[in-house]
TORVEXKE-930529 format. One record per residue: y, z, x negated of N, C-alpha, C, O in turn; residue number from 1; residue in three letters. Coordinates in steps of 0.2 Angstrom, whole numbers, m for minus. Layout:
SITE   nc2   nc3   nc1  cac2  cac3  cac1   cc2   cc3   cc1   oc2   oc3   oc1 seq type
SITE     Y     Z     X     Y     Z     X     Y     Z     X     Y     Z     X NUM  Ala
...
//
This chain:
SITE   nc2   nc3   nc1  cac2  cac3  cac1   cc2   cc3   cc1   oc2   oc3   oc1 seq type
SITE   m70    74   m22   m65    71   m27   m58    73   m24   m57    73   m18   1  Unk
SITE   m55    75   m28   m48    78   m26   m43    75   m28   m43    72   m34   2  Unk
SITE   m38    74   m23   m32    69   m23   m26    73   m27   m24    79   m27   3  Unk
SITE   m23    69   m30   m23    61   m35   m29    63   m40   m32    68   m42   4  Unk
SITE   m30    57   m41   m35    57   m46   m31    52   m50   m27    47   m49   5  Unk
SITE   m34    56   m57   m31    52   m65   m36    49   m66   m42    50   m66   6  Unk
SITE   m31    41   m66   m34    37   m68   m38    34   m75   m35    37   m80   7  Unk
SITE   m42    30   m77   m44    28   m83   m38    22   m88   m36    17   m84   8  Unk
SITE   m37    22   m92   m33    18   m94   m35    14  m101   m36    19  m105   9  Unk
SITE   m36     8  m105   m39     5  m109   m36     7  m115   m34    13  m115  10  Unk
SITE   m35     5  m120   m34     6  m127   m31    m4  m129   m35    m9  m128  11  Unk
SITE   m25    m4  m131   m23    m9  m134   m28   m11  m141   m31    m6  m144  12  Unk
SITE   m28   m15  m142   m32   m17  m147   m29   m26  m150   m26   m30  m146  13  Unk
SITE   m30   m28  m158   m30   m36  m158   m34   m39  m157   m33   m43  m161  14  Unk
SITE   m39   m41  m154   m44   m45  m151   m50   m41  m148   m51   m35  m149  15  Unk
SITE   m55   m45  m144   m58   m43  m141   m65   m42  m145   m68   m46  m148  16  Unk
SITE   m67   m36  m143   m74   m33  m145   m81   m36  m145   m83   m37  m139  17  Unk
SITE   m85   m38  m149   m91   m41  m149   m97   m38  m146   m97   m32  m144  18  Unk
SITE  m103   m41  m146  m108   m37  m145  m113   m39  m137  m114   m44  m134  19  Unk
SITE  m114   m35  m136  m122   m36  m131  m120   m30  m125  m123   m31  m119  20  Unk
SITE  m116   m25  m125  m114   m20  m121  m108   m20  m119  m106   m15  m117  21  Unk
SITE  m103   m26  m119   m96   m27  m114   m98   m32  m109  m102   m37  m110  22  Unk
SITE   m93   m30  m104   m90   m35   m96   m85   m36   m99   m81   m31  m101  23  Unk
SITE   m84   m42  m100   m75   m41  m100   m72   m45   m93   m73   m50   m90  24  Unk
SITE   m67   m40   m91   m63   m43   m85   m58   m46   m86   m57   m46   m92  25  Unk
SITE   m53   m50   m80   m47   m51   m82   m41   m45   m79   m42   m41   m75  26  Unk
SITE   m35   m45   m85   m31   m39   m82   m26   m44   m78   m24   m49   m79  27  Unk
SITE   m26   m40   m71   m21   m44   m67   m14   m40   m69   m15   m34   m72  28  Unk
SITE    m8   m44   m68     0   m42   m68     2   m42   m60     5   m45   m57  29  Unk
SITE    m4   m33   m60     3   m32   m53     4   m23   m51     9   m21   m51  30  Unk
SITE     1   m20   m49     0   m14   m48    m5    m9   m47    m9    m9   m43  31  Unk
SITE    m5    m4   m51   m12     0   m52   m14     3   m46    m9     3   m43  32  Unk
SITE   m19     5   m42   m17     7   m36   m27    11   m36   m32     7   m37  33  Unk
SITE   m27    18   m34   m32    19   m31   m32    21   m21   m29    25   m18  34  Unk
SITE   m36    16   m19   m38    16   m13   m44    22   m12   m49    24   m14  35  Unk
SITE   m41    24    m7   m46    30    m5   m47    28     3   m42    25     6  36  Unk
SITE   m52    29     5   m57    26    12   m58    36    13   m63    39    10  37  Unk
SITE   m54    39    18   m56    45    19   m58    45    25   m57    40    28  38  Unk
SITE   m61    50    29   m63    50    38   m59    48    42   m61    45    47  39  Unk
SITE   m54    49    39   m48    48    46   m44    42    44   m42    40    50  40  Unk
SITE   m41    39    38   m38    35    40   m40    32    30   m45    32    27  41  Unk
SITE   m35    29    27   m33    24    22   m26    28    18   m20    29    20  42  Unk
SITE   m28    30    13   m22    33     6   m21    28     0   m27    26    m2  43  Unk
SITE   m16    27    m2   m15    24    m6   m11    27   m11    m5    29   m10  44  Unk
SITE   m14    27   m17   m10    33   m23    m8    26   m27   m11    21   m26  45  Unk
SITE    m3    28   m33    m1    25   m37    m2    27   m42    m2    33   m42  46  Unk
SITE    m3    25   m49    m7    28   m56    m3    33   m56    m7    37   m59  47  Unk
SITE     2    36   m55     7    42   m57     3    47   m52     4    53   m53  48  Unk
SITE     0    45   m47    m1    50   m42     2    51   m36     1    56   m32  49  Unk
SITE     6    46   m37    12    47   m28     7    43   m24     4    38   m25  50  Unk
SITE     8    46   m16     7    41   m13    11    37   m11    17    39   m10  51  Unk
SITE     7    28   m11    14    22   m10     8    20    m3     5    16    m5  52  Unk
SITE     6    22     2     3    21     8     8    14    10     7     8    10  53  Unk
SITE    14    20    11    19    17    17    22    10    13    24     6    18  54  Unk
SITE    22     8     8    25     2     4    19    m4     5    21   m10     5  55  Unk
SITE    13    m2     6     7    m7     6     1    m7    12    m5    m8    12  56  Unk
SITE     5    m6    16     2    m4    23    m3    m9    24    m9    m7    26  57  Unk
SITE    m1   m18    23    m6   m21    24   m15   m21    23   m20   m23    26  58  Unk
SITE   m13   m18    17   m21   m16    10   m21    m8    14   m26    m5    12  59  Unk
SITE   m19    m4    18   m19    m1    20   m24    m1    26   m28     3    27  60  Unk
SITE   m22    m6    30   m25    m7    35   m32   m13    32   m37   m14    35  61  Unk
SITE   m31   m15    29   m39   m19    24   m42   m13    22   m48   m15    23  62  Unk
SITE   m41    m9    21   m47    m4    17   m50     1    24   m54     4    22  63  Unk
SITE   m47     1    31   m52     2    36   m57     2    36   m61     6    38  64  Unk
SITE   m59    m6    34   m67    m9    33   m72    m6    29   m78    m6    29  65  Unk
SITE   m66    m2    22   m72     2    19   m74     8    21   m70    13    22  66  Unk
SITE   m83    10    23   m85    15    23   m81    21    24   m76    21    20  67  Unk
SITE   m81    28    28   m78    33    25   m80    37    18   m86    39    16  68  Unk
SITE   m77    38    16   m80    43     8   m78    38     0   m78    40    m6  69  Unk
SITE   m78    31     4   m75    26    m4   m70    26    m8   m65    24    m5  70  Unk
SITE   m68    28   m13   m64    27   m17   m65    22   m23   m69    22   m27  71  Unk
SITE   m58    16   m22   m58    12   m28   m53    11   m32   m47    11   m30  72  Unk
SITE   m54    10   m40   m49     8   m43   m49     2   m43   m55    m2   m42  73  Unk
SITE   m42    m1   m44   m41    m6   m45   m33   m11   m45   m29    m8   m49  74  Unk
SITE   m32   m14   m43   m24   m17   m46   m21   m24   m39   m24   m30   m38  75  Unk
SITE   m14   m19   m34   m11   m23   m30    m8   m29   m33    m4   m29   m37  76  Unk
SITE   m11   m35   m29    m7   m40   m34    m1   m46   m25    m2   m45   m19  77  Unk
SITE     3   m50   m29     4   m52   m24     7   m59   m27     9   m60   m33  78  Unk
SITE     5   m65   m21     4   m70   m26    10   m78   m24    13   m78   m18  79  Unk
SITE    11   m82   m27    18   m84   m24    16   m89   m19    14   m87   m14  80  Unk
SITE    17   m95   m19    15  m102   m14    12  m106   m18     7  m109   m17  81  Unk
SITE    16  m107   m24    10  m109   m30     2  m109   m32    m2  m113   m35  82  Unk
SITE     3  m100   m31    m5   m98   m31    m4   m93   m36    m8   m88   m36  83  Unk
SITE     2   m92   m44     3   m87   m45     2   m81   m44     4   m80   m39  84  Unk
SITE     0   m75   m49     2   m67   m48    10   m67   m50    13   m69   m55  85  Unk
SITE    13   m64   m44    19   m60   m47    21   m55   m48    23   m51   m44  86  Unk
SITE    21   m52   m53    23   m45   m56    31   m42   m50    32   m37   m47  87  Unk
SITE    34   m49   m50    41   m47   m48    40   m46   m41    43   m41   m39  88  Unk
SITE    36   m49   m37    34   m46   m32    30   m39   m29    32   m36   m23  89  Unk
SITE    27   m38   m32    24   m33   m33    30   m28   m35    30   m24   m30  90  Unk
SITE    34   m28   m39    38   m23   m38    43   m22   m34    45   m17   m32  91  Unk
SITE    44   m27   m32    51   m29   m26    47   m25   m20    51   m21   m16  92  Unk
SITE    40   m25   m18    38   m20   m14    37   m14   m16    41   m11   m14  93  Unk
SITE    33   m11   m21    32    m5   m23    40    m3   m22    41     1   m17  94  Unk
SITE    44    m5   m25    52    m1   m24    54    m2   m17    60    m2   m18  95  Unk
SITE    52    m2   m11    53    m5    m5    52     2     0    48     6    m2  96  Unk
SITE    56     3     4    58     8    10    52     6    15    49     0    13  97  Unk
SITE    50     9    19    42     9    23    48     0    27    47    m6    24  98  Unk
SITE    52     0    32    54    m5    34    53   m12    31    49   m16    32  99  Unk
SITE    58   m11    26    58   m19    20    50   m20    17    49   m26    15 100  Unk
SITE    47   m17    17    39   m17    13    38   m21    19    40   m27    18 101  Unk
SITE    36   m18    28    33   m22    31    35   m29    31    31   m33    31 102  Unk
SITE    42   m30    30    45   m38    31    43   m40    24    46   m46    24 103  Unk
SITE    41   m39    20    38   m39    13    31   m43    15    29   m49    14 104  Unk
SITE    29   m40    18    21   m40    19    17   m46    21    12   m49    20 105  Unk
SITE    23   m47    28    24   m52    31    26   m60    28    24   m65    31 106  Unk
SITE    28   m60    24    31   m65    21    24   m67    17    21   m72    18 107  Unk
SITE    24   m63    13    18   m62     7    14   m55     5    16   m50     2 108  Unk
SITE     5   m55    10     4   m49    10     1   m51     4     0   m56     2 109  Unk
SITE     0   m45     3    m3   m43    m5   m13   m43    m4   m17   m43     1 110  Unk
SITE   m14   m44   m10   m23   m41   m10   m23   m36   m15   m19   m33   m18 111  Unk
SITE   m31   m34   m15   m32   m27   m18   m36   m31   m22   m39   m35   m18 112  Unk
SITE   m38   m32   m27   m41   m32   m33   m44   m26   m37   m41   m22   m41 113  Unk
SITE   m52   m25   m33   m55   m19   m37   m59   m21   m42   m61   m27   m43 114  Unk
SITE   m58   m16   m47   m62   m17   m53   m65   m11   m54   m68   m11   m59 115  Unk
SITE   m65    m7   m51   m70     1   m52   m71     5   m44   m67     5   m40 116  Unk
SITE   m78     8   m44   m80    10   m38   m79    19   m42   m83    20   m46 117  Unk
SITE   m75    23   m40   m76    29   m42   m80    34   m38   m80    40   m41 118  Unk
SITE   m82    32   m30   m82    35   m26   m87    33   m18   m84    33   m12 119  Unk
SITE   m94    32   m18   m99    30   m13   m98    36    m5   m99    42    m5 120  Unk
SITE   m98    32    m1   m99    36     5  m106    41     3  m109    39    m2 121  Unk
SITE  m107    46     6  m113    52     5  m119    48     9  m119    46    15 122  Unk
SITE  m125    47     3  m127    54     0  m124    53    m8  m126    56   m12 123  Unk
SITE  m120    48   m10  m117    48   m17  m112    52   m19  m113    57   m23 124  Unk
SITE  m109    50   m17  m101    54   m19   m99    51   m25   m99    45   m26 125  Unk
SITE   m97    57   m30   m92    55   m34   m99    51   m39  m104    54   m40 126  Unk
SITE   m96    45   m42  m100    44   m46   m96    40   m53   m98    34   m56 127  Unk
SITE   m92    43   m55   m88    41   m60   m92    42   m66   m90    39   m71 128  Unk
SITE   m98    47   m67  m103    47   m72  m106    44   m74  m107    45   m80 129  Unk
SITE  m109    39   m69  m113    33   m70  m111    27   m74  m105    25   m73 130  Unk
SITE  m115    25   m79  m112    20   m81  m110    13   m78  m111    11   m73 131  Unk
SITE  m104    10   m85  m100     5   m78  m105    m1   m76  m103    m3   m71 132  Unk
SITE  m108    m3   m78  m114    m7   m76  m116    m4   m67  m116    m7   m61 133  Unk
SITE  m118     2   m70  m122     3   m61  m115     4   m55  m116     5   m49 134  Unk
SITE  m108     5   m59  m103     7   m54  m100    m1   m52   m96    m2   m48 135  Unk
SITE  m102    m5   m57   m99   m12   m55  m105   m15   m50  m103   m18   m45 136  Unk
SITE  m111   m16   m49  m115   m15   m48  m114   m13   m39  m114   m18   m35 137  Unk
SITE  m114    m7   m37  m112    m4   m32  m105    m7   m30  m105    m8   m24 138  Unk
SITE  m100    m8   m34   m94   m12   m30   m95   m17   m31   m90   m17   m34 139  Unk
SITE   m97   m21   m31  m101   m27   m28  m106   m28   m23  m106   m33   m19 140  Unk
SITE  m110   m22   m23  m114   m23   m16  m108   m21   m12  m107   m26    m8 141  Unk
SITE  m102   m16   m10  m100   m12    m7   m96   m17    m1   m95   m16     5 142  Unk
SITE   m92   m22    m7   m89   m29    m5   m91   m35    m2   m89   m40     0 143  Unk
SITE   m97   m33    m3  m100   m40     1  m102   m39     9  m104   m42    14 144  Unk
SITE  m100   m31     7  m101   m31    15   m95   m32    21   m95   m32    27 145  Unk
SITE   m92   m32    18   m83   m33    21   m84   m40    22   m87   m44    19 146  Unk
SITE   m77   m41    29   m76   m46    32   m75   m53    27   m72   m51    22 147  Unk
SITE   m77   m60    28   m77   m66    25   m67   m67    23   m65   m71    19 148  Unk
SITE   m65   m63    26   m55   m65    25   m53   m59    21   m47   m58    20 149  Unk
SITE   m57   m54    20   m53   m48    18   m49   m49    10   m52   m51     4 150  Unk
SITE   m43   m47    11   m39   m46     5   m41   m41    m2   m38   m40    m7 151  Unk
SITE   m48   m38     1   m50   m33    m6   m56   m36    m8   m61   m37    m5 152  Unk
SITE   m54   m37   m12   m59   m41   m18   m61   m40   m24   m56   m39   m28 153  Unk
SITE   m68   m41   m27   m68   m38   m34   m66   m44   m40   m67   m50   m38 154  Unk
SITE   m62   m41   m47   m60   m44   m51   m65   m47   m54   m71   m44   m54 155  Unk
SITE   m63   m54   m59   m68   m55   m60   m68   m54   m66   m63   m52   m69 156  Unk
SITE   m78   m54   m67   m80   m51   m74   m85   m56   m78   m88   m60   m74 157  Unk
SITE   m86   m55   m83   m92   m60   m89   m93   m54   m94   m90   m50   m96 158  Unk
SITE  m101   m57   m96  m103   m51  m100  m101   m58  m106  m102   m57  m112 159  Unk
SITE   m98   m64  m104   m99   m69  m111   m93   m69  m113   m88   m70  m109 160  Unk
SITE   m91   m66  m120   m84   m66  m124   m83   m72  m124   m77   m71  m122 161  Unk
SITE   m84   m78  m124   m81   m83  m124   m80   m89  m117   m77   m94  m116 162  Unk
SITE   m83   m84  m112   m80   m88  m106   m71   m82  m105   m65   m83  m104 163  Unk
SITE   m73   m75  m106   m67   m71  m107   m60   m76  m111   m55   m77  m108 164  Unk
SITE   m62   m77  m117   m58   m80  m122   m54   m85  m119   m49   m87  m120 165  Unk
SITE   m59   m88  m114   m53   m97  m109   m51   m92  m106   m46   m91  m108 166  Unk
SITE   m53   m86  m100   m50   m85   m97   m42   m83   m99   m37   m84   m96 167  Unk
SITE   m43   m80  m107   m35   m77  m110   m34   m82  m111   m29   m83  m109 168  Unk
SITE   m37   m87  m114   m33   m94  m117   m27   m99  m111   m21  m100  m111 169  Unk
SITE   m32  m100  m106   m28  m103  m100   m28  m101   m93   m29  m105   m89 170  Unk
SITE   m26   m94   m92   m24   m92   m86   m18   m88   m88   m15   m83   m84 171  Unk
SITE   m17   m89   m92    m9   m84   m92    m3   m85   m88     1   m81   m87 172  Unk
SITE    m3   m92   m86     3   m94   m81     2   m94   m76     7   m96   m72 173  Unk
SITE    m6   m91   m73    m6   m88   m65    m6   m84   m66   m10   m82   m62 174  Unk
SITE    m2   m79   m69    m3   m72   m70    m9   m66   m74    m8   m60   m74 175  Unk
SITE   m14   m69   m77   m18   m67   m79   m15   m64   m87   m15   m67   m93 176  Unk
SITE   m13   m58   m86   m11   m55   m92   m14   m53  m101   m12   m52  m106 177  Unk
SITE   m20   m53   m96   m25   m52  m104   m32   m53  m101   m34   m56   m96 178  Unk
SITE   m37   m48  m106   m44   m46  m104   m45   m40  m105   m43   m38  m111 179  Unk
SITE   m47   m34  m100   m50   m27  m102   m59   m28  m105   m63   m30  m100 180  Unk
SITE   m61   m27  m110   m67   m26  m112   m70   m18  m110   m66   m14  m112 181  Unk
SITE   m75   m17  m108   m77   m11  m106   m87   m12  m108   m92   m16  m106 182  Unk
SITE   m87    m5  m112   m93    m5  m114   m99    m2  m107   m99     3  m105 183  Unk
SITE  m104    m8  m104  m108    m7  m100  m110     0  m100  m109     2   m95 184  Unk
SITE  m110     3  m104  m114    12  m102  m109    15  m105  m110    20  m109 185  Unk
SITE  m103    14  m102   m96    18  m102   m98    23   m96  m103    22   m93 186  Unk
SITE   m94    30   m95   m93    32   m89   m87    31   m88   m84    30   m93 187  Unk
SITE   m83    34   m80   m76    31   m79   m72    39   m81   m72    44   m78 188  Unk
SITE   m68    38   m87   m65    44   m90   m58    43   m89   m56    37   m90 189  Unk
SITE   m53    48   m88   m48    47   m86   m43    48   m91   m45    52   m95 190  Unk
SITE   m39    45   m92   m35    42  m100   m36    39  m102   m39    34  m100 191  Unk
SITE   m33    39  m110   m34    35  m113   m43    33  m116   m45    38  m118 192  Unk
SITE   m47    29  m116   m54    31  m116   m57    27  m123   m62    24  m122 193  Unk
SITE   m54    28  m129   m54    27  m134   m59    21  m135   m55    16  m133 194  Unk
SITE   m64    19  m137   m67    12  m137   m72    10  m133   m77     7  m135 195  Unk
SITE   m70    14  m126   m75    13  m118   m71     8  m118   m74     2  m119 196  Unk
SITE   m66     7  m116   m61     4  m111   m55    m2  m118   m50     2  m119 197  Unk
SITE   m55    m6  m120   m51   m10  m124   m48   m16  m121   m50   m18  m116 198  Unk
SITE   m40   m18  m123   m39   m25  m120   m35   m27  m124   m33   m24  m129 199  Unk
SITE   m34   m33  m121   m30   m38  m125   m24   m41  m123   m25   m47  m123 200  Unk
SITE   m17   m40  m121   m13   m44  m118   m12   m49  m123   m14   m49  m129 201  Unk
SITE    m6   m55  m120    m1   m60  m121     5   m56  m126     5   m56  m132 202  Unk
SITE     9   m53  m118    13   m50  m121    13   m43  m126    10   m38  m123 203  Unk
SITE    18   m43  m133    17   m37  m136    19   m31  m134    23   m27  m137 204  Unk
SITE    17   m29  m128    18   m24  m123    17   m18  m126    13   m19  m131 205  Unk
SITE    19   m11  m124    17    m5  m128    20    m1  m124    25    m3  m121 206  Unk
SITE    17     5  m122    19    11  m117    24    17  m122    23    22  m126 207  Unk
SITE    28    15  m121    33    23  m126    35    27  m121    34    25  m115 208  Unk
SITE    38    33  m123    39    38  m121    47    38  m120    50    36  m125 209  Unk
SITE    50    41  m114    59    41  m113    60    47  m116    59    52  m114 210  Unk
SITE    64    46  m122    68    51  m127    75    53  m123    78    59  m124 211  Unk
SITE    77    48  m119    85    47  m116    88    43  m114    85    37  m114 212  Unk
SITE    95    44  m113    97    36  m110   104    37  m114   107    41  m117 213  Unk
SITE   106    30  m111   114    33  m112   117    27  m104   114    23  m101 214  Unk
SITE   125    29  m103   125    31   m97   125    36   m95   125    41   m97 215  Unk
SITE   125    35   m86   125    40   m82   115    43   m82   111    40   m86 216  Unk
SITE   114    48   m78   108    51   m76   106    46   m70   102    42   m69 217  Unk
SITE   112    47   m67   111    39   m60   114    34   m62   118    32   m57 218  Unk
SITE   114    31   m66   116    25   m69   113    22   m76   117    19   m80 219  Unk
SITE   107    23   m78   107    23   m86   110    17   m87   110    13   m83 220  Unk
SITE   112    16   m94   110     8   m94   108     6  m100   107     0  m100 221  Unk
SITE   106    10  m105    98     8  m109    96    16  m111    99    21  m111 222  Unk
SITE    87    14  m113    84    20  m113    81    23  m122    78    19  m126 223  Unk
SITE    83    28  m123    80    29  m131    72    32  m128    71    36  m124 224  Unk
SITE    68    27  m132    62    26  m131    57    29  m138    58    25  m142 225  Unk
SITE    54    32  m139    49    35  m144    44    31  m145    39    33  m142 226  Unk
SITE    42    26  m149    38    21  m151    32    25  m154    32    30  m157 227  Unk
SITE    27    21  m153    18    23  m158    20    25  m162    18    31  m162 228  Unk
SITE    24    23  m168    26    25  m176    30    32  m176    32    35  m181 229  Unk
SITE    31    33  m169    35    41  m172    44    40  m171    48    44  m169 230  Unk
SITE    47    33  m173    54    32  m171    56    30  m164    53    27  m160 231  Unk
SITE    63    32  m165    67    33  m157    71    28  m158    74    27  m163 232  Unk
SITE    70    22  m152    75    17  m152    77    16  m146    74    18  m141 233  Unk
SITE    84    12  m147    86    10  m143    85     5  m137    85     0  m140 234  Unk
SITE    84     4  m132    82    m1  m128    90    m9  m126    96    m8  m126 235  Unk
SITE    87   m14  m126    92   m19  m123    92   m14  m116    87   m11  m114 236  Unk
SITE   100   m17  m113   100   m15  m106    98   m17  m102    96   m22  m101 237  Unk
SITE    97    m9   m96    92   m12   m92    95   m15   m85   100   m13   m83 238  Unk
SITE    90   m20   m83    91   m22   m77    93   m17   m70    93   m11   m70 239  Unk
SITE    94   m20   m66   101   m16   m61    96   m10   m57    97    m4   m57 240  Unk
SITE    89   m16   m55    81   m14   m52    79    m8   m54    78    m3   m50 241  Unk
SITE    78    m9   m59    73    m6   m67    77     3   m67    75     8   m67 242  Unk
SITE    82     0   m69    88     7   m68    89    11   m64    89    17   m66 243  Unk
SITE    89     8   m57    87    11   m50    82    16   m50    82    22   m49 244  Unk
SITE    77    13   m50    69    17   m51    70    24   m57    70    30   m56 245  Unk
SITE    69    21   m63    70    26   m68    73    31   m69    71    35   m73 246  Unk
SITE    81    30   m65    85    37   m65    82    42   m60    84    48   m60 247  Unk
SITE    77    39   m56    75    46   m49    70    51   m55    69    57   m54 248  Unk
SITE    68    46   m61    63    52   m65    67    55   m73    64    56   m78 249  Unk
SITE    72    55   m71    76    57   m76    79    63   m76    84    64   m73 250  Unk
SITE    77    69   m81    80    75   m80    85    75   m85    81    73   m90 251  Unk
SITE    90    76   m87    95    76   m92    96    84   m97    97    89   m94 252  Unk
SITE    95    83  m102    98    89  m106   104    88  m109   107    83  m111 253  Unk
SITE   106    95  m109   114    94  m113   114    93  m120   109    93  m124 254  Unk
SITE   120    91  m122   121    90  m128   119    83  m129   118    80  m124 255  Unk
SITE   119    80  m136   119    71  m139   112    73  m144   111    78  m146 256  Unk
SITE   108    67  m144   104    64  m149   106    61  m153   113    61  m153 257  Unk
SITE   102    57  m158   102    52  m160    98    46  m163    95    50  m167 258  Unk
SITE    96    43  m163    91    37  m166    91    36  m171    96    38  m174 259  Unk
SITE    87    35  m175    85    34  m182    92    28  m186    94    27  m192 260  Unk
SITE    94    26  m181    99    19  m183   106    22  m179   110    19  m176 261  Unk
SITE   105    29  m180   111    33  m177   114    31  m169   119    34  m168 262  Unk
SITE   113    26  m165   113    27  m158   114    32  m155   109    36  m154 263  Unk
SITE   120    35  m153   120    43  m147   118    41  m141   119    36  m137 264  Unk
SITE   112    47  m140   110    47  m131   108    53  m130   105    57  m134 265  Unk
SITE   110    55  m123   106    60  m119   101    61  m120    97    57  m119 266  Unk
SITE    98    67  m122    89    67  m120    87    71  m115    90    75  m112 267  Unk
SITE    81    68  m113    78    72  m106    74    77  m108    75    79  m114 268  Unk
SITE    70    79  m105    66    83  m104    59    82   m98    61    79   m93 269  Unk
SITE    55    83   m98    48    80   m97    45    74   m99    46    72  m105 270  Unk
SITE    43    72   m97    37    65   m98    36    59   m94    32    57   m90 271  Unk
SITE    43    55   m97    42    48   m95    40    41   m97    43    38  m101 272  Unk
SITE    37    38   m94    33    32  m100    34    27   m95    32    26   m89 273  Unk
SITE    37    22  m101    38    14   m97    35     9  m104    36    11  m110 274  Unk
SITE    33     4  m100    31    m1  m105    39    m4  m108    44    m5  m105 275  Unk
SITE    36    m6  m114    41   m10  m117    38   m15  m121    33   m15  m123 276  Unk
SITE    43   m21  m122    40   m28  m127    45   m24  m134    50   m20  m132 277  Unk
SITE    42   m25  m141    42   m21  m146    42   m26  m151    37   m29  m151 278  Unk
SITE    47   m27  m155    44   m31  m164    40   m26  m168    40   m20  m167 279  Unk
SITE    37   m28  m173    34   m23  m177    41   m21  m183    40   m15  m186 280  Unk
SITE    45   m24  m184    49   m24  m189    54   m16  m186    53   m13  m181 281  Unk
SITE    57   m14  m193    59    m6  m188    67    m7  m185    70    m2  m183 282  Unk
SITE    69   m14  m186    76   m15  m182    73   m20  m174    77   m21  m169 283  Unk
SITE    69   m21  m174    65   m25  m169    71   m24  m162    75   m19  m162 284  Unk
SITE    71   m29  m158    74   m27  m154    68   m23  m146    62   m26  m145 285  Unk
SITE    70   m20  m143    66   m17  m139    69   m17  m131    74   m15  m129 286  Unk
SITE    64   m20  m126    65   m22  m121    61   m18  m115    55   m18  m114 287  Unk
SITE    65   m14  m110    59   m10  m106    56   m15  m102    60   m20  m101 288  Unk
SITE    52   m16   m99    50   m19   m94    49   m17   m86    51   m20   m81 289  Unk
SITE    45   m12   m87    43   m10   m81    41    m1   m83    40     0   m89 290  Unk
SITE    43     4   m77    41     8   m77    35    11   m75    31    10   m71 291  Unk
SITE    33    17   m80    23    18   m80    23    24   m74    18    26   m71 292  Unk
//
């Protein structure tokens, strides 16, 4: 398997899928993350493909314990005093300098929440073709053989729609963001995987495309965002954080746009995608969230 690997990603949906062929998991709010267990040491890629090694050193040094040759997907979470998932945390590291990450770590290390095995020590290998039954199956065995303290753990799962359903009902304020439904004789396909892979959030979350900003390149301070429906809106202003990050993947073209609701902005050039909270309405107001 060759590095980065594209990840699998669900399909939004309004409620959860019925039937005799789904697990549903819980979706944690914290960071996508495949771990790689190579001969020689521990990589850690981020759904875009970058390595964040040096940001998550701790789960770095946790996945030693896995065999050489394992590759897992699954999601960085980190948790407060409470017991909380925090998304803010998790970001506060991911955007972190190798130094500030360590003093990060130390304060509040992270866990690794796997929820897919894409990748067995030999004589397996790559086994993203098998269905997810026998890949949850394997990461489950794979995990029990790790230390009683270890931070890598698998997410949980029910094949019962209605213990899923309390799970979305009343875990939202520990960070339990939704449920991913995934059909038992899926295989693990990378994108979007039309109705393998289904969830359900809380929040009315939606992944758009960065049309522009206005502002500086190194300073935006809201973004024209390209919605499902085909129109260009506006974003509320973005946070100081949020801005920081998003201007490093910002390439600028000359000249002015416009938005459907005439807003002037810059547009870029490539392909950038951040989640946003969205109304359905077409003056809706739109709020980015986090960068994809």
């Amino acid at each position: 398997m060759d590095w980065p690997v594209s990840v699998a990603l669900a399909q939004s949906v309004p409620e959860l899928p019925t039937g005799t062929d789904w697990s549903y998991e819980m979706k944690l709010d914290g960071h996508r993350m495949i771990m790689w267990r190579t001969g020689d040491g521990v990589r850690l890629q981020a759904r875009s493909g970058r390595d964040v090694t040096a940001a998550w050193g701790d789960l770095a040094l946790a996945g030693h314990h896995l065999p050489a040759g394992t590759v897992l997907d699954g999601e960085a979470v980190i948790t407060t005093e409470d017991g909380r998932i925090s998304f803010e945390a998790a970001q506060a590291r991911a955007a972190s300098a190798p130094t500030r990450a360590h003093r990060l770590a130390a304060q509040r290390p992270a866990h690794y929440i796997a929820f897919d095995a894409l990748q067995l020590p030999s004589p397996n290998g790559d086994i993203r073709a098998r269905p997810y039954s026998e890949r949850r199956a394997a990461l489950l065995n794979l995990l029990a053989e790790l230390p009683a303290n270890t931070p890598i753990q698998a997410v949980s799962a029910t094949t019962d729609r209605d213990t899923a359903l309390t799970w979305y009902n009343t875990l939202h304020h520990q960070g339990i963001e939704g449920i991913v439904a995934k059909r038992t004789t899926s295989p693990y396909r990378a994108g979007r995987t039309g109705t393998s892979w289904l969830k359900i959030r809380h929040a009315d979350t939606i992944d758009a495309t960065v049309a522009g900003f206005t502002g500086t390149a190194h300073q935006p301070r809201a973004l024209a965002v390209r919605l499902p429906d085909g129109r260009i809106a506006l974003s509320q202003r973005l946070t100081t954080a949020l801005a920081t990050r998003i201007a490093l993947r910002l390439v600028p073209q000359s000249g002015r746009a416009h938005t459907q609701d005439g807003d002037a902005y810059t547009p870029v050039s490539g392909e950038v995608v951040v989640e946003v909270v969205a109304g359905t309405t077409r003056h809706a107001v739109v709020t980015v969230v986090r960068l994809r």
